[in-house]
N, C-alpha and C positions, 0 to 999 in steps of 0.2 A: 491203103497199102501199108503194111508191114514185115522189117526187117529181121530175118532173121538173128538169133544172136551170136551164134558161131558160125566157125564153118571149118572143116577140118583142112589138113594139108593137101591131100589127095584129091577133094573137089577143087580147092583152090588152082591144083598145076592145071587142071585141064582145061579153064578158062583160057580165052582169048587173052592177046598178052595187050595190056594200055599200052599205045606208044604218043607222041605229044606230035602236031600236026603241022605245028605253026613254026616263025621262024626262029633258030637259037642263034643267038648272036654271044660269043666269047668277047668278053672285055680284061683285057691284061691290060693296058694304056690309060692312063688318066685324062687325054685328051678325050677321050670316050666316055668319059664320065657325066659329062652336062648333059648331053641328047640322051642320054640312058633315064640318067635323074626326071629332065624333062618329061619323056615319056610315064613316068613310073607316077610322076606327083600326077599325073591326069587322072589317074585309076582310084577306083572306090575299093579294087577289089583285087588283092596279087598275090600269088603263091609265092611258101617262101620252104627254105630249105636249105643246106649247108653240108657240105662234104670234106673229111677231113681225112690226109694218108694213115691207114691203118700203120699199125706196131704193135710187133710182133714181140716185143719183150715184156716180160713184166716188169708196170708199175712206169712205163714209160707211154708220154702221152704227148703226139703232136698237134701243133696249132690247126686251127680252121684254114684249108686251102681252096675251098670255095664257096662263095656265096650266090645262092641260085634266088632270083626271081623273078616270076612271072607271070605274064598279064594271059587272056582270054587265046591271043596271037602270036607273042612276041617272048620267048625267055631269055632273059641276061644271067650267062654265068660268068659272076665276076670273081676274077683269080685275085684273091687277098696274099696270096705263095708271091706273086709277082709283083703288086704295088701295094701302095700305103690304103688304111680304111680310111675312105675321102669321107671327109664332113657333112656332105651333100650326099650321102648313103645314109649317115648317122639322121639325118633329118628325113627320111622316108621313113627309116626304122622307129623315130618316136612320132610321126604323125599322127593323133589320133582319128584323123578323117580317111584313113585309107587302113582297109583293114588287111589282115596280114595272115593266111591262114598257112598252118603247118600240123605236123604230128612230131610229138614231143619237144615241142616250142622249148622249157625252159633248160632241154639240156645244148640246143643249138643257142641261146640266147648267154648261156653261161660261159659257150666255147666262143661266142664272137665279144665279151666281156675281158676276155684275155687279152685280145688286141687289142682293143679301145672300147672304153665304158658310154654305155647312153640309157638316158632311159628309155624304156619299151613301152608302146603306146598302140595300141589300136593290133592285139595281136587275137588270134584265135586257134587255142590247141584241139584239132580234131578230137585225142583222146580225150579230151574234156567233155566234149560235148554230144559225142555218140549214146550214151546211155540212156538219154535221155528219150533216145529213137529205140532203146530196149537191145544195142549194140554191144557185147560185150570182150569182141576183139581191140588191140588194142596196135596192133603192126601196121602200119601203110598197106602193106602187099592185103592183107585180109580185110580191113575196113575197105577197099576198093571192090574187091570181091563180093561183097556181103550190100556196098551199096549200090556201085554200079555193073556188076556183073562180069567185071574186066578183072586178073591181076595185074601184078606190077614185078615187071624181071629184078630183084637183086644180084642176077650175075656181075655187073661191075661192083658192088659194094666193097670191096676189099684190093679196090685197083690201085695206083698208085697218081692218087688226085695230084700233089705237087709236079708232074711228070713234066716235062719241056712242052711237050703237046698233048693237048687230049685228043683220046681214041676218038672218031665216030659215035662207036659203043657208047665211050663213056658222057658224052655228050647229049645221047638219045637218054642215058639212063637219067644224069642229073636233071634235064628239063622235064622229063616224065615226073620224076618226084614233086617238082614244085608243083608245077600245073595241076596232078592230078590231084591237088589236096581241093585246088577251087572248083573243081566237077565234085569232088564227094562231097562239100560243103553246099552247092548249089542243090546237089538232088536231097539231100537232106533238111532246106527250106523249102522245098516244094513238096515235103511230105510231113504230117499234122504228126508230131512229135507225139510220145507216151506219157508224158510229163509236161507242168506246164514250165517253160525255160527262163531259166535266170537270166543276167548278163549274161553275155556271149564274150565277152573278153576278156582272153587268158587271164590265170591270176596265180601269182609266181607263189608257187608252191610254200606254206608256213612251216617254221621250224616243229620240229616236234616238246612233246609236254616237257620232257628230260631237256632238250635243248635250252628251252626258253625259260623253264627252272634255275639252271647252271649260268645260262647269263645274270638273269637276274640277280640269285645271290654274289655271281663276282659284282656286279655295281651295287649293288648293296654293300660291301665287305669297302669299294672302291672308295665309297662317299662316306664312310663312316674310320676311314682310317687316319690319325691324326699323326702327323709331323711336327717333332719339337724341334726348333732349332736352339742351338745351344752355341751362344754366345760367348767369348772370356770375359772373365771376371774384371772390371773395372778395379783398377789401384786408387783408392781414395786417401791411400794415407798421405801425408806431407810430406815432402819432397826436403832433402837435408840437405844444408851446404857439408860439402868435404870437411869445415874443422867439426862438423858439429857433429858427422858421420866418427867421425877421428874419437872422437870423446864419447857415443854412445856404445863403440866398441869396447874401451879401456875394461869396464867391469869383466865382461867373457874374456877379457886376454887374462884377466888375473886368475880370473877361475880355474882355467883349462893348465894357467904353472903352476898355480898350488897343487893340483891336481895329478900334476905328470912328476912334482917333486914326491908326494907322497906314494904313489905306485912306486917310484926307484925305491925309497927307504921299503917299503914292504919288500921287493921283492929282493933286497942285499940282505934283511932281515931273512929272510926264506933259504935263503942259498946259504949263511950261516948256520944256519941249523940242521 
């Protein structure tokens, strides 16, 4: 069996639509927290996914207001809009014994790095790995299409995730997103790849040549740049008593009369003349 590489819009709408089967359970309560975690550290294998309220202005960007994950059965949307990111999320997130599969892994990883940093352990970017099945779509909606013959509705995309309550709608659409990343990932192991396959775990994307150039030379420039510090002058001369001070002055005071007597005779001399 092999995958086609595209697949246009137009075939894509008239697929049956994926909807997610099992149960979704909302978590805004951090006493929900333990039995979610619990359940989740059991798993080898969980969709992951993150929904954030669109804005509408530019150059303006808000926080991640859902964190969607889920098992074979079971999705947890948990509301980060409504509570803190628990410790015991952060620790499913860097397991490496449970894998984590998404599409465009490292710009959700970058938006939940805003809230609180961890590191990323045991993830897998669909668009990473499709190609290698001769795939060369790169959306949710079309890798779903192209691998298991279903799309995926984007009509909530653009809803308002931090909302008091989530829609229905919006409920069916986040748990379909997660879920449906572990069917594409499942039928894509059970089918003999084009290529023989690397690691399979994400790998956060490297700066580019210009980037890692321009760091470079600033820690270069960093570690080569020397600091003088610049000390006052230490008085080493000998320290006078007041008569001896008294007496090393007498010479300049004689100086400075002859001096000021002499300017007067020139300049009465000048004014006679």
């Amino acid at each position: 069996m092999t995958f086609q590489p595209t697949i246009t819009n137009e075939l894509t709408a008239e697929l049956h639509s994926a909807q997610f089967g099992g149960e979704i359970i909302v978590v805004d309560k951090e006493s929900q927290i333990e039995c979610v975690c619990r359940d989740l550290a059991a798993q080898k294998i969980i969709g992951f996914d993150t929904e954030t309220r669109p804005s509408f202005k530019a150059g303006v960007t808000n926080k991640v207001a859902l964190l969607q994950l889920s098992t074979s059965e079971r999705c947890y949307l948990i509301r980060l809009c409504r509570m803190k990111f628990h410790s015991a999320l952060l620790k499913i997130l860097s397991n490496p014994n449970i894998r984590k599969i998404g599409a465009d892994v490292a710009g959700d990883i970058r938006s939940l790095h805003e809230l609180r940093f961890f590191k990323e352990r045991g993830f897998i970017d669909l668009q990473q790995i499709v190609p290698y099945w001769g795939i060369e779509e790169k959306s949710l909606r079309k890798m779903s299409a192209i691998v298991l013959g279903e799309r995926v509705s984007k009509a909530q995309r653009l809803s308002n995730w931090a909302a008091n309550v989530l829609t229905p709608q919006q409920q069916m659409y986040a748990a379909t997103d997660a879920w449906v990343c572990i069917k594409i990932y499942e039928q894509l192991l059970a089918t003999p790849p084009l290529q023989p396959l690397p690691s399979l775990e994400f790998t956060p994307p490297q700066p580019s040549a210009k980037a890692a150039k321009s760091k470079r030379v600033a820690a270069q420039a960093k570690q080569s740049r020397i600091t003088i510090e610049v000390k006052p002058a230490r008085d080493t001369a000998p320290k006078l008593s007041d008569k001896e001070s008294r007496e090393a002055a007498k010479p300049a005071k004689r100086y400075f009369k002859l001096r000021k007597k002499s300017n007067s005779t020139k300049h009465n001399s000048n004014k006679d003349e």
